[in-house]
MARFI-785052 format. One record per residue: residue in three letters; x, y, z of N, C-alpha, C, CB in turn; residue number from 1. Coordinates in steps of 0.05 Angstrom, whole numbers. Last residue first. Glycine has a CB too. Layout:
BEGIN
> residu  n.xx  n.yy  n.zz  ca.xx  ca.yy  ca.zz  c.xx  c.yy  c.zz  cb.xx  cb.yy  cb.zz  num
> ala  X  Y  Z  X  Y  Z  X  Y  Z  X  Y  Z  NUM
...
//
This chain:
BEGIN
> residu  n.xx  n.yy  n.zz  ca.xx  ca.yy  ca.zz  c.xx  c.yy  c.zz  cb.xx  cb.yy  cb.zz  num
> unk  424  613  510  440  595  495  468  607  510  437  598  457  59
> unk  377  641  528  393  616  548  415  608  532  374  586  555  58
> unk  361  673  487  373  684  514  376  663  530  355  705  530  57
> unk  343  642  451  368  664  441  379  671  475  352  701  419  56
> unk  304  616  461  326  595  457  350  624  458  323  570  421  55
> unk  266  657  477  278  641  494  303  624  489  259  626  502  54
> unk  253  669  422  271  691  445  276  687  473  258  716  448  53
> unk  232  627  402  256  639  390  264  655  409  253  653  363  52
> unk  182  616  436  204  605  439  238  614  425  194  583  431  51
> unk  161  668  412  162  664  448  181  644  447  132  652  468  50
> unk  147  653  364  173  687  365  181  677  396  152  735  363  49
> unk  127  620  367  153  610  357  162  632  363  159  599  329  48
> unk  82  639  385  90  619  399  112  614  386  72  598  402  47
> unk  63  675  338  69  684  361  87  667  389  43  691  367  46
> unk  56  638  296  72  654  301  85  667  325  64  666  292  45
> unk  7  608  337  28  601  323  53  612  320  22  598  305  44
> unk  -43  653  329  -22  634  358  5  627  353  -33  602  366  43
> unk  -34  721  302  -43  690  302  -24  675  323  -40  676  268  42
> unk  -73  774  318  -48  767  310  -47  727  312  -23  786  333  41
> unk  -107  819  331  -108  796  314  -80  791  295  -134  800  295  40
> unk  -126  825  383  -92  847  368  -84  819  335  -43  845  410  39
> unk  -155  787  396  -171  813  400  -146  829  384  -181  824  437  38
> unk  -132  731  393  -151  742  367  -160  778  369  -184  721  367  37
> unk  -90  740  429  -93  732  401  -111  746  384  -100  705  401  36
> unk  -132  743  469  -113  765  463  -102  764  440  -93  766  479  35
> unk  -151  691  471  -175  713  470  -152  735  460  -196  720  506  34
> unk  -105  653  473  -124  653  447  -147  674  445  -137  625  444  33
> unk  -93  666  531  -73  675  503  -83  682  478  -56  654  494  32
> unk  -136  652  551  -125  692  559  -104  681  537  -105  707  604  31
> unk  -132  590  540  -160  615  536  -151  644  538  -185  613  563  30
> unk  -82  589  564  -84  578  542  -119  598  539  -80  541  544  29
> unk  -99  595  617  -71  616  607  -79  611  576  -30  603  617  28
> unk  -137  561  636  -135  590  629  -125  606  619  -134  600  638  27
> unk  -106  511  628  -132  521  605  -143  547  603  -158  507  610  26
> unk  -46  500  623  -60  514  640  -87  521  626  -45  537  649  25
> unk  -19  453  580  -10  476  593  -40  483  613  0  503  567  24
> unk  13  407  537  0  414  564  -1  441  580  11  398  581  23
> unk  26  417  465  30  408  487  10  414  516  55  415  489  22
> unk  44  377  401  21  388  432  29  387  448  -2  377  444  21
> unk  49  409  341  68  391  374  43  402  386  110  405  394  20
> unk  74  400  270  46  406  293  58  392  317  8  389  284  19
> unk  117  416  238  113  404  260  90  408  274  130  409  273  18
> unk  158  449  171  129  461  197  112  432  212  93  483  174  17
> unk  184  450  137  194  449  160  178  456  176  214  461  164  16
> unk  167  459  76  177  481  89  180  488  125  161  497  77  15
> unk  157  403  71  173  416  57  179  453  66  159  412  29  14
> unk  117  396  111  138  380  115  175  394  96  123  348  104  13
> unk  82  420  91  94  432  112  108  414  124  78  444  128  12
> unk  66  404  41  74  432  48  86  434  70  54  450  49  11
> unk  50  349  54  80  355  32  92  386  41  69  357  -10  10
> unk  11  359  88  31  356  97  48  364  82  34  337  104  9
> unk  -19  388  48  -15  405  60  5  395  83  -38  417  64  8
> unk  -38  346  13  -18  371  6  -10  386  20  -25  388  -9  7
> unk  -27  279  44  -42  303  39  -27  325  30  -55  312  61  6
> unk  -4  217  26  1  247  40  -24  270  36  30  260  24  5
> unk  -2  150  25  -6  179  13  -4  198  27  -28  185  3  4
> unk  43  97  13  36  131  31  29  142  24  49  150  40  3
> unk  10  40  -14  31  65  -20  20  89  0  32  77  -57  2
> unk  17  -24  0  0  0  0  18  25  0  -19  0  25  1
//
């Protein structure tokens, strides 16, 4: 049986993009995704700029 893929893995396998879950606080997680959307700016992004400026300042 042959792998199929969806296009939008190929896509984001090809431009290095990982869905990860993880555990966090359901409030903090609700006050992120309400602030999110109210300065409508998207989760995602925003969660890699938060980890990118964590990896920069421990390294």
């Amino acid at each position: 049986m042959e792998d199929k893929k969806r296009p939008q893995d190929k896509w984001d396998e090809k431009a290095g993009i990982a869905a990860k879950t993880y555990k966090i606080e359901k409030k903090t997680a609700d006050e992120f995704k309400a602030l999110c959307k109210e300065l409508n700016i998207g989760q995602g992004p925003t969660i890699t700029k938060l980890m990118k400026d964590f990896i920069e300042q421990h390294k």
